[in-house]
N, C-alpha and C positions, 0 to 999 in steps of 0.2 A: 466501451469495447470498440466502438466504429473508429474511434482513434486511433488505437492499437495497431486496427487491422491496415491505417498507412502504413503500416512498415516503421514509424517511430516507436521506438524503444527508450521509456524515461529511466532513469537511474533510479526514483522511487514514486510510489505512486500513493498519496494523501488521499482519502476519504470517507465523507459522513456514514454511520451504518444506517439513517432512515432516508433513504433518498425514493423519488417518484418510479420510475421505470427498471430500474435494479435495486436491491438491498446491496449494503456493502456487506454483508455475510456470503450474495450471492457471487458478486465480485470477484470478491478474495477464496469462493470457493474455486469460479472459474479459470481464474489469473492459475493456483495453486496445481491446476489442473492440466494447463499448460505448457508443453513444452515449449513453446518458445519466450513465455511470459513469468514461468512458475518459480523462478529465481528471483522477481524483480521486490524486492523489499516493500509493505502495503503497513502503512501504517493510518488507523481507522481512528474513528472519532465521533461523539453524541451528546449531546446534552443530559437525554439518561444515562443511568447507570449501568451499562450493560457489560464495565472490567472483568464483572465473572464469564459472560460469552463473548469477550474479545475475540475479534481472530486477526490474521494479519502478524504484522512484526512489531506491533508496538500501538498503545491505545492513551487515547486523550481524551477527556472528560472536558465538554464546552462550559463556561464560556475558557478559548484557547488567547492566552496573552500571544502576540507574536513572537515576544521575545522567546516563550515555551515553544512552542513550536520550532521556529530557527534552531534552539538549542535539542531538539527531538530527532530533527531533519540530519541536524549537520552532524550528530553524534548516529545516527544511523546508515552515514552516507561514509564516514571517516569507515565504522565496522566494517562495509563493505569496499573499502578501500584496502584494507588487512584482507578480505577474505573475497579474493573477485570474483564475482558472478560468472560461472560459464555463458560461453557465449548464445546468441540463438539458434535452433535447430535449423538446419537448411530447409526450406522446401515449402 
């Protein structure tokens, strides 16, 4: 989140759902929650199983080949290329 808050805006944002200092549940709640962020496509990822409480845009089951991944990314990045994200809220 401290990254965010420079004013960079990533096109999509990859991460683990068990991480130290946030869950990626909490993340993806927070990001979804956002207006200036809630647009930004979140696609999560675990070594468990946790595809029934996925959240986010799209879930990957570790271990992740790259090549899955690349092919995850760039087929989620093309979606949002058809469907562009509004922009960020002023302010």
């Amino acid at each position: 989140m401290k990254l965010l808050e420079t004013g960079e805006r990533p096109s999509l944002i990859c991460c683990d759902l068990m991480m130290p200092v946030m869950s990626g549940w909490e993340l993806v709640e927070t990001l979804k929650r956002s207006d200036a962020y809630g647009k930004i496509p979140v696609i999560t990822w675990s070594g468990d199983d946790f595809s029934e409480d996925a959240v986010g845009d799209g879930f990957l089951r570790k271990p992740v080949s790259p090549q899955k991944l690349l092919r995850v990314v760039r087929n989620r990045l093309s979606a949002e290329e058809r469907e562009p994200l509004s922009p960020p809220a002023a302010g």
